[in-house]
Each structure stands twice: as C-alpha cells, then as structure tokens.
C-alpha positions as CSV (number, residue, x, y, z in Angstrom):
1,X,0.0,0.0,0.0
2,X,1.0,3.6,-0.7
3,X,0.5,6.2,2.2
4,X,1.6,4.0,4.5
5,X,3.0,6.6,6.7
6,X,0.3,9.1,6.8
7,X,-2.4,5.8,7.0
8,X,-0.9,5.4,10.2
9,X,-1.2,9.0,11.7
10,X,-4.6,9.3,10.3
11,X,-5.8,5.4,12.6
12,X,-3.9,7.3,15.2
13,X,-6.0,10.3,15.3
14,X,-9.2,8.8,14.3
15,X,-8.6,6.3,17.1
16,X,-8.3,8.8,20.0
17,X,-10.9,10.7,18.7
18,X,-12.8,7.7,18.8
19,X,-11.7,6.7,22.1
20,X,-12.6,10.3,23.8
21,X,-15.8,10.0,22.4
22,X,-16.0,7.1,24.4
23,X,-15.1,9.1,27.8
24,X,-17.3,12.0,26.9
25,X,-20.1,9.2,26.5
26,X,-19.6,6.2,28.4
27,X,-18.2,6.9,30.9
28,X,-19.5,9.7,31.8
29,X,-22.6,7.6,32.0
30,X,-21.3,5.2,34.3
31,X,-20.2,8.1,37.0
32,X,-23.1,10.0,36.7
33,X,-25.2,8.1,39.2
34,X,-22.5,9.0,41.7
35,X,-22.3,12.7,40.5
36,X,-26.3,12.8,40.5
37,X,-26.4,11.5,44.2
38,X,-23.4,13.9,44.9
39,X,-21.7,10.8,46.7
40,X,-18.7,11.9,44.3
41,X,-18.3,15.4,42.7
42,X,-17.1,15.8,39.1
43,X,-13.5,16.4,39.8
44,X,-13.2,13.2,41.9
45,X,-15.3,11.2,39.9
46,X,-12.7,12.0,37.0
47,X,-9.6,11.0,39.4
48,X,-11.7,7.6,39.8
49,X,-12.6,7.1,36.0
50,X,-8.6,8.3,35.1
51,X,-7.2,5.6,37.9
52,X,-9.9,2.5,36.9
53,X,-10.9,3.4,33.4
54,X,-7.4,4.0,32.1
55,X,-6.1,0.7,34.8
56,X,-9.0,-1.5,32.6
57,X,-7.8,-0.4,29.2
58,X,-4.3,-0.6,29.6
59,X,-4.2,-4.0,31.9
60,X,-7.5,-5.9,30.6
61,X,-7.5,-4.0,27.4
62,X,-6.6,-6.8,25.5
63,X,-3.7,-8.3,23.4
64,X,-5.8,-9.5,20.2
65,X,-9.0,-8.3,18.9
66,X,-11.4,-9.1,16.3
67,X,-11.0,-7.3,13.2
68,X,-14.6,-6.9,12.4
69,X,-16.0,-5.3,15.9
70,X,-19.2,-7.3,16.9
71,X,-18.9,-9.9,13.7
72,X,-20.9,-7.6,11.8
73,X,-19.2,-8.9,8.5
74,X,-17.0,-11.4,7.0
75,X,-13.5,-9.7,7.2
76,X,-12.4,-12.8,5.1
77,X,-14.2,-11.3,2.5
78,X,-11.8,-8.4,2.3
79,X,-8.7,-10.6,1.8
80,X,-8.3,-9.5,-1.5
81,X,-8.7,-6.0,-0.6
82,X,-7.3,-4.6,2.3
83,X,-6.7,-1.1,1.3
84,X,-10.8,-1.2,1.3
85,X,-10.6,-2.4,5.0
86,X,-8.3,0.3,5.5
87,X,-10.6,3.1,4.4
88,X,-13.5,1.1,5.7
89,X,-11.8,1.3,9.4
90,X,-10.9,4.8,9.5
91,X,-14.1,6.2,8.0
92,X,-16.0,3.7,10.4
93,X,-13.7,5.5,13.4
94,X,-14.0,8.9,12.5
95,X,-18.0,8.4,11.7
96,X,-18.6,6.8,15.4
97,X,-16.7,9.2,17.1
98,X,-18.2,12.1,15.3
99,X,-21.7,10.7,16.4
100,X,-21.1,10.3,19.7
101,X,-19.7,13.7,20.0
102,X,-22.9,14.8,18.9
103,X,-24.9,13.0,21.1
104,X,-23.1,13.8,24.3
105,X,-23.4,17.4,23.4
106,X,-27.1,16.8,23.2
107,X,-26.6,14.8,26.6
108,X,-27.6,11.8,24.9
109,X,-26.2,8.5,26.4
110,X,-25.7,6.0,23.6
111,X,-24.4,3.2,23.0
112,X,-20.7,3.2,21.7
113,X,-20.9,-0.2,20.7
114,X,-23.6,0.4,18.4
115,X,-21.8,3.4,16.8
116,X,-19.4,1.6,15.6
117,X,-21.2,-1.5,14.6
118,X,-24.0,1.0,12.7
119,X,-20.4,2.5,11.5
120,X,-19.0,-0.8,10.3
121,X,-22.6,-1.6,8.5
122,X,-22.5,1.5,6.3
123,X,-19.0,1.2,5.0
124,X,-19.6,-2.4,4.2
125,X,-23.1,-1.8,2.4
126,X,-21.2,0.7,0.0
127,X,-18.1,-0.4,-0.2
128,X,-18.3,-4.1,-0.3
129,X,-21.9,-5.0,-0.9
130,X,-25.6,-5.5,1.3
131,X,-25.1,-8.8,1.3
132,X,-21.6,-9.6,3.4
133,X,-23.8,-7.9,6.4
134,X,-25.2,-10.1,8.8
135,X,-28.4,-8.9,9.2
136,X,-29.2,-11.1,11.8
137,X,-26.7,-9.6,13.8
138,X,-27.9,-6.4,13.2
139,X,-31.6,-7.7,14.2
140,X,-29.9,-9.0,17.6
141,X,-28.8,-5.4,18.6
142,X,-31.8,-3.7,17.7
143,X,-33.8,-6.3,20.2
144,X,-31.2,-4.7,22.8
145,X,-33.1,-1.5,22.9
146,X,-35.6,-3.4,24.5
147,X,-34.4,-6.5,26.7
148,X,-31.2,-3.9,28.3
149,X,-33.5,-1.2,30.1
150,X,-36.7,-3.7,30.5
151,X,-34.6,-6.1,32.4
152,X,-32.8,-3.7,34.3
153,X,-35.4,-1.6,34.5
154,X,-37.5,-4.4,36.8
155,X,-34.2,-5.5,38.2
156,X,-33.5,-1.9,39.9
157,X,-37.4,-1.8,40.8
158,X,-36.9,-5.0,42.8
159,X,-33.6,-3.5,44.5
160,X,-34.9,-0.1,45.6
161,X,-38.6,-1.3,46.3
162,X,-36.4,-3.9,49.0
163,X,-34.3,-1.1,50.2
164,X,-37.7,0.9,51.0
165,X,-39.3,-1.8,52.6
166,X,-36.2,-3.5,54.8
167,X,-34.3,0.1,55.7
168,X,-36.1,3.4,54.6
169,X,-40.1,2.7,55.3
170,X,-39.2,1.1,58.8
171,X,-39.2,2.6,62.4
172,X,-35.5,2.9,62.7
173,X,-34.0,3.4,59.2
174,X,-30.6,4.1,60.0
175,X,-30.4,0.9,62.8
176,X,-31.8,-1.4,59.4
177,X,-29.5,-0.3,57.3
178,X,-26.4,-1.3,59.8
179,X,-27.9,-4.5,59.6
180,X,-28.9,-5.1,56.0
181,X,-26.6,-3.3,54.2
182,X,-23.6,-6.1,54.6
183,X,-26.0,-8.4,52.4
184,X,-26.1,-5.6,49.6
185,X,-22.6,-5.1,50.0
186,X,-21.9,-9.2,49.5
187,X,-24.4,-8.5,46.4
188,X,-22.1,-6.2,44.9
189,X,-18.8,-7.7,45.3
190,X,-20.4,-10.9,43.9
191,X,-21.6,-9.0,40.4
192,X,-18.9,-6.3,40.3
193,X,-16.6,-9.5,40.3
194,X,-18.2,-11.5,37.8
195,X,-18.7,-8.6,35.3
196,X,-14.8,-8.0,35.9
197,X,-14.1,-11.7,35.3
198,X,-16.4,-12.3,32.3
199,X,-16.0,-8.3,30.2
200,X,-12.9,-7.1,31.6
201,X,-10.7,-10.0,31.9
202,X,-11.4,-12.1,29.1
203,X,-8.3,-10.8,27.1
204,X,-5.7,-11.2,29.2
205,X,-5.5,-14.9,29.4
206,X,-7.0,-15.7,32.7
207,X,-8.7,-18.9,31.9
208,X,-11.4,-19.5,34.7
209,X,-14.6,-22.0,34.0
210,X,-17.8,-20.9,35.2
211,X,-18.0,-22.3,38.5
212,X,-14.5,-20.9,39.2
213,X,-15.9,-17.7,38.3
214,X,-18.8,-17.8,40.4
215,X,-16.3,-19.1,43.2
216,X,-14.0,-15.9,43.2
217,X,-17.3,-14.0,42.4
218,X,-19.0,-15.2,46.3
219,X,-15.0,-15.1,47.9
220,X,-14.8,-11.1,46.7
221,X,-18.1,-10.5,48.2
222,X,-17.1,-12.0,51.2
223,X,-14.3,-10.2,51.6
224,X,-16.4,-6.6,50.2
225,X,-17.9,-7.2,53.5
226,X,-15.1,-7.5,55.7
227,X,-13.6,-5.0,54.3
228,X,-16.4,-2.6,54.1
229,X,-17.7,-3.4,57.7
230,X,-15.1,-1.1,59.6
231,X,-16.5,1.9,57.6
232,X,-19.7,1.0,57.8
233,X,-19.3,1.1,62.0
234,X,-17.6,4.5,62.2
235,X,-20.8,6.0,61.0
236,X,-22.8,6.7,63.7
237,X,-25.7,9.2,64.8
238,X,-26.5,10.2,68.2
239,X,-29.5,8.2,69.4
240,X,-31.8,11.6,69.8
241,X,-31.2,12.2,66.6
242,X,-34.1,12.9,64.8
243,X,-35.6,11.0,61.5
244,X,-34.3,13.2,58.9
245,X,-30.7,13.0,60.4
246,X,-31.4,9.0,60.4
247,X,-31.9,9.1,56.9
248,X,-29.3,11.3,56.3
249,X,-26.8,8.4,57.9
250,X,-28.8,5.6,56.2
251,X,-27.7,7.9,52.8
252,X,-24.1,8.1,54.0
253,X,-24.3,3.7,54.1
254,X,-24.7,3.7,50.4
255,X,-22.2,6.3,50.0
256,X,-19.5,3.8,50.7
257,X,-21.0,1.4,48.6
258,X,-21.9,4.1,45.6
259,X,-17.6,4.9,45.7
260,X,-16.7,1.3,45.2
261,X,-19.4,0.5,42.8
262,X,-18.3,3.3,40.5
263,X,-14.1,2.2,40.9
264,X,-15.2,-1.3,40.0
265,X,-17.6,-0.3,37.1
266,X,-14.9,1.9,35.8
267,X,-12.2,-0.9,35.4
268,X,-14.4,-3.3,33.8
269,X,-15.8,-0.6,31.1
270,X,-12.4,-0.1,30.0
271,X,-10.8,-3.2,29.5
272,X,-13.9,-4.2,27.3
273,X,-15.1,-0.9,25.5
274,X,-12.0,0.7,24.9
275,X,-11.9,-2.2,21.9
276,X,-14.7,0.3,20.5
277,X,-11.5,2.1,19.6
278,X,-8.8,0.1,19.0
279,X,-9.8,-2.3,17.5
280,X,-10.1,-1.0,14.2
281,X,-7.0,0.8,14.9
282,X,-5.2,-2.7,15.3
283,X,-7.1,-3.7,12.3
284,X,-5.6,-1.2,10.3
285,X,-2.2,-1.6,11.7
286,X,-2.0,-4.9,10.6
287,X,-2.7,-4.6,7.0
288,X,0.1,-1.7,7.1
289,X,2.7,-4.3,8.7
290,X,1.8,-7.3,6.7
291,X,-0.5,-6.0,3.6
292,X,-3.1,-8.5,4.4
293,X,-6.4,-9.2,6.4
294,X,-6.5,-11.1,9.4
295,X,-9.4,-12.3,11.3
296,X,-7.7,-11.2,14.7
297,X,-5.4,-8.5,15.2
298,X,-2.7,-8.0,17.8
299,X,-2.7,-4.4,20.0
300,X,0.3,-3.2,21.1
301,X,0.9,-1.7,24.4
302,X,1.1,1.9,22.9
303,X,-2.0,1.7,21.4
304,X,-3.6,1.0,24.7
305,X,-2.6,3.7,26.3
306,X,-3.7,5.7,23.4
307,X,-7.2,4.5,24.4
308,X,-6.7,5.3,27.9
309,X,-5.6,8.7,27.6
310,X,-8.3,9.4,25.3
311,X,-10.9,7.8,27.0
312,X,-10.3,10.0,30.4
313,X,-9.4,13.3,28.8
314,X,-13.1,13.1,26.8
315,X,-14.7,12.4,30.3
316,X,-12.8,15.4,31.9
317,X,-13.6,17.9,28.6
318,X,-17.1,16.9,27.7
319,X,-18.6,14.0,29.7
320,X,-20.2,16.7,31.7
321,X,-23.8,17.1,29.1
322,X,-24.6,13.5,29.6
323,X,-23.9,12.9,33.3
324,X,-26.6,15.6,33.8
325,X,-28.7,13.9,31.8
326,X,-28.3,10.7,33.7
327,X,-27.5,11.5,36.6
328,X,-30.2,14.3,37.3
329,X,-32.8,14.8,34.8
330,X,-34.1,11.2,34.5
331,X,-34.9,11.2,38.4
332,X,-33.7,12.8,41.7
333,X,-31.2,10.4,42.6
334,X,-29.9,10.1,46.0
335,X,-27.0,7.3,47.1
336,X,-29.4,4.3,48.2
337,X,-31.1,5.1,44.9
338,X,-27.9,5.1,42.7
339,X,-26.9,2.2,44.2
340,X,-29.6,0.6,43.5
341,X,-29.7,1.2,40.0
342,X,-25.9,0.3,39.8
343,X,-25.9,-2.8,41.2
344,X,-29.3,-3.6,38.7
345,X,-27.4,-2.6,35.8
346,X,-24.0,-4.7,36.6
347,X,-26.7,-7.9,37.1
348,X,-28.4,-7.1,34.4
349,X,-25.0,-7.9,32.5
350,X,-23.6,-10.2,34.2
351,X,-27.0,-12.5,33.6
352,X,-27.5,-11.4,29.9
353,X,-23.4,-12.1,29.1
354,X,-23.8,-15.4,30.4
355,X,-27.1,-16.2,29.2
356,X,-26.6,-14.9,25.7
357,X,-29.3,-11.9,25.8
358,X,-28.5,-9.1,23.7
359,X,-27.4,-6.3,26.4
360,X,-25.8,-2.8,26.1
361,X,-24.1,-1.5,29.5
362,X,-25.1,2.1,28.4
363,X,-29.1,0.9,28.0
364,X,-29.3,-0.5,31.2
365,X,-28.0,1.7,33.3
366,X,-30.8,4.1,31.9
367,X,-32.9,1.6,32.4
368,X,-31.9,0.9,36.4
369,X,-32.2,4.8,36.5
370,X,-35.5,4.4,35.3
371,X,-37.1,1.8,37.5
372,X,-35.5,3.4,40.8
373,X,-37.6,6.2,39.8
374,X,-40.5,4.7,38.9
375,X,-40.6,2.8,42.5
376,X,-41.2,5.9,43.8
377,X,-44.2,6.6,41.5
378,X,-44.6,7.9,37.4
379,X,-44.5,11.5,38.7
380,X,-40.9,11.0,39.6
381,X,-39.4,10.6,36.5
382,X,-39.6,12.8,33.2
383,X,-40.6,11.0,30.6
384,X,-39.9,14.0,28.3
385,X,-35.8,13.2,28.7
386,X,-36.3,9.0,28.7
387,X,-38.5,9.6,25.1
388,X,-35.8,11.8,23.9
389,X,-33.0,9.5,25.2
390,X,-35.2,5.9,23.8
391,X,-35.1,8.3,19.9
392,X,-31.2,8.7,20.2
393,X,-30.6,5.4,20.5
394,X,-32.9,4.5,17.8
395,X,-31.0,6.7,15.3
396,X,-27.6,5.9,16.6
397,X,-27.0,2.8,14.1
398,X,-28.7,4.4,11.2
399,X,-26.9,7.9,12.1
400,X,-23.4,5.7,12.3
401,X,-24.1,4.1,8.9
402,X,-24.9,7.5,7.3
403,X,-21.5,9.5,8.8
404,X,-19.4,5.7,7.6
405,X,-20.6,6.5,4.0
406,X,-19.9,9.7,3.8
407,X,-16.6,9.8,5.3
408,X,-15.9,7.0,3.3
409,X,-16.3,8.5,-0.1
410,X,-14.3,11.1,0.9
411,X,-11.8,9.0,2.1
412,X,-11.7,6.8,-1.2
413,X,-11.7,10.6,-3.2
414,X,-8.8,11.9,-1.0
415,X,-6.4,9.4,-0.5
C-alpha cells in the first residue's frame, strides 16, 4: 500500500478521537449516578474514571482483537482487498466518534458499541456489498433497545422497592440499614466481580470455567464485606437524633458502597469498551505491517494507552452534558437510589453475558435509573428526557451508517 505513513497517523487520530468520544459518552454515563447523588463530585469522579478506566484499558485491554468489531461482516471477504478495510476502518472510526460527539453534546447516552457497529454496517453496504452484512446480527442489537432497560429496568425496581421496605419505610432506618446493608454489600462484590471476570478479563489470558468464576465471584463479596464493615461502623448518629438525620446516615451507608461500585464499574468498562476504539485501529495496523487481512489483530501496548488517555481526557472535557442527563434529569437520585440502580445494571450484565441476551451497559443503566424512579411513583421521573433519550438510540446505528458512507467516499476521493 501507498501512504503507508500518513495511513498510520490518520488510525492514530481517528482512534483517539474515537476513544474520547467514548469518555465524553460512556463513561460519563457510568459516573453519573455517583455525581447525581453527589456521593462523588465531578473532579473526583474523573480522578476515579482516570485511575480504573485508564487501569481496565491498559491491563485488561486486550492483546488480540477481532477485526470486524461485533462480527458484523465477513472480514475474510476483504482478503483480497485490504486497502478497502483500511478506508472502511478509518471512515467507520471517524464516523462513530463524530456521532457520539454529537450526542453527548445533546446529553444523549448511547451506546458506543452500536456506533461503531451502525459504523461498520455503512462502510460495508457501499463499499463491499448489502449482502456480506449479517443482518441477523444487526436484528440481535436492535432487540437490545428493549431487553437492556426492560430487564434492568424491573431489576432496579426490585432492589430499591427492597431497600424501602427493609431500611427506609421502617421505624428505625438508620439501625436497618447497619444490619442489611452487609448483604447488599456481599451482592455487589459478587456482580462487580463477575462482570470483571467475564467483560474485563477475558483478554488477558486468565482462563477460569464458570464455577470458578462464580467461586472468586462469592469469595470477593465476602471479603467486600469484611472490608467494608469497619466503615460502615464508624458512621454513627447520636440516638436523639431525629428521622431526617437518620436518613441522612442511612444515605451516608450507600455512600460507601456508591464509591466502590463506580471504581469497579470503571475498570471493567475499560478493558472491554475501549476495543470500540482500537480495534479497528489494530485492524488497520496490521494490513500496514503485513498487507493483508487477518481475522484477529494483535494491539500493542502503545495503542492501549492511546485508548486510555483518550478515553479519560473526553470524560474530563465533555462528559459533563450527559452525566446531567443521567444522573439528574431522568430522576432525583440520592446514594441508596444510585446504588440501586448500579448494582441492577452490573446484574443485568452479568446475567445477559452469560445467558446470551443481547445487552448494552449504556441501556441499562438508563434503564436501572429508570425503574429506581418509577418505584417511587410515574411523577418522579420525566418521561420528556427517557422519550428523547429511547429516539437517540434509535438513530444511533442508522446515524453511524450514514456519517461511515460519507466519510468513506471522501476517504476513497482523497487518498
């Protein structure tokens, strides 16, 4: 190939664009229960996403990745033409990032996954033909906009109804939630590890069967508990306190849990989505090393870090439009209600991943948001923002597709 050199800048860029569009998306989504309940403020919650996010995408990143994100298409079908996967790649890259910069400055959370996938789609449909798509693939993600917030939808409305009915609806709130909160804590650990072990560790070799999973899954929420306990005692209120100060220390309980919730979502988000950006960078790397197309693509270290670095610098420049969106126009949130809807969401994917359900991380945590506020009655959320965010993610395949055609013509005209 000709222009190898400037090929090679240009999957650079287009992959940390790519990759903060990612921060300014994602992840701002996944802190913005914490900012909304005001357990973490912005600045800290951007120390915790630069420590965990950029820790997941550089250690648990991965070594290999699949050419075609998602198996979307065939990439043997583009062994005879790799310059097309090249311009395919970068025009897919630069077309999901652009989108997602426009939805987070709408404050839309989508799904990053899908850009790229819709991305992917609309390259392939021009450049290649409608046929090497599998549709059925497509089909599968589309059911997601339904089964992700549905399921942890009712999965958050179960938590938070149980967290009204055991600890805040009772005589002595703050005295139930001493006592109940250790088995929410155990809960957490138990999911927080499993969706570590079965995401964010899957490409780093560690090669545990499911019951060995689910064994180091109920030892880490074990030892959540231990750990946790010792904080958990040194909150205490004065016993003529009155019932708004016991709530108040019942909400300062599922602090402590909201802060280790949001380290452990972080980590496992980035070792599995920051492949929304390099992989196609990888992809493209390897046909400028060897001139060929391979189904799996090795990522080296640099490139990692290139996914890192952008993926917290877009949270700390721009993630700000959608964790408002999240984190306080859906629904007042407070921390026993952000907890719940995090620890919904991370079940929700721990159960569809090893089920086989079609799940997006980004859907259902709208979705917990959603049914936290909804077990507090229809007048406590605005269904205004969750039509307007269900529309976005409608058009975010279609909207990839579109951008991956354009940018791809002028890609094939410019270079």
């Amino acid at each position: 190939m000709e222009n190898i050199e400037l090929y090679f800048w240009l999957a650079a860029i287009f992959g940390l664009f790519m990759a903060w569009g990612i921060g300014a998306n994602d992840v701002a989504n996944a802190m913005a229960t914490s900012i909304g309940s005001k357990v973490l403020t912005i600045r800290k919650a951007i120390i915790v996403a630069a420590i965990f996010e950029f820790a997941g995408s550089v250690l648990a990143g991965g070594e290999v990745t699949s050419t075609i994100r998602g198996g979307i298409i065939d990439s043997s079908v583009l062994a005879d033409r790799p310059d097309l996967l090249v311009d395919g790649m970068l025009a897919s890259l630069l077309a999901a990032g652009t989108w997602l910069l426009i939805a987070s400055a709408m404050g839309w959370p989508v799904s990053t996954t899908h850009s790229i996938v819709g991305a992917i789609v609309g390259f392939a449909s021009i450049g290649i033909g409608m046929e090497v798509v599998k549709w059925n693939q497509v089909g599968t993600i589309a059911a997601s906009w339904i089964v992700s917030p549905l399921v942890s939808g009712i999965v958050a409305f179960m938590i938070f109804t149980s967290v009204q009915r055991l600890i805040l609806e009772t005589p002595d709130p703050f005295r139930n939630a001493k006592k109940y909160v250790p088995i929410y804590i155990f809960a957490t650990g138990f999911f927080i590890t499993l969706i570590t072990l079965l995401k964010g560790l899957k490409h780093v070799g560690l090669e545990l069967g499911e019951w060995q999973s689910y064994g180091v899954a109920v030892l880490m929420g074990i030892a959540a508990v231990v750990i946790a306990i010792p904080f958990l005692n040194r909150i205490s209120i004065a016993e003529s306190a009155t019932r708004a100060e016991r709530f108040a220390g019942v909400e300062r309980v599922f602090a402590v849990l909201m802060v280790f919730t949001a380290c452990s979502m972080a980590f496992a988000h980035g070792s599995n989505d920051v492949a929304n950006a390099i992989g196609p960078v990888a992809a493209i790397l390897g046909v400028l090393q060897t001139g060929g197309v391979a189904s799996k693509s090795a990522v080296p270290l640099w490139l990692l870090l290139l996914g890192g670095v952008g993926i917290v610098v877009g949270l700390a420049t721009y993630g700000r439009h959608v964790i408002k969106t999240i984190g306080q126009n859906i629904t007042h949130l407070t921390p026993s209600r952000g907890f719940a809807a995090e620890l919904a969401a991370a079940g929700t994917v721990v159960v569809a991943s090893g089920i086989g359900l079609p799940i997006s991380t980004t859907h259902s945590l709208v979705g917990a948001v959603v049914g936290v506020g909804f077990a507090r009655g229809i007048a406590a959320l605005d269904l205004g923002v969750i039509r307007t965010i269900f529309m976005s993610w409608i058009i975010t395949l279609p909207a990839g597709a579109f951008l991956s055609v354009f940018f791809f013509k002028i890609l094939q005209a410019a270079i």
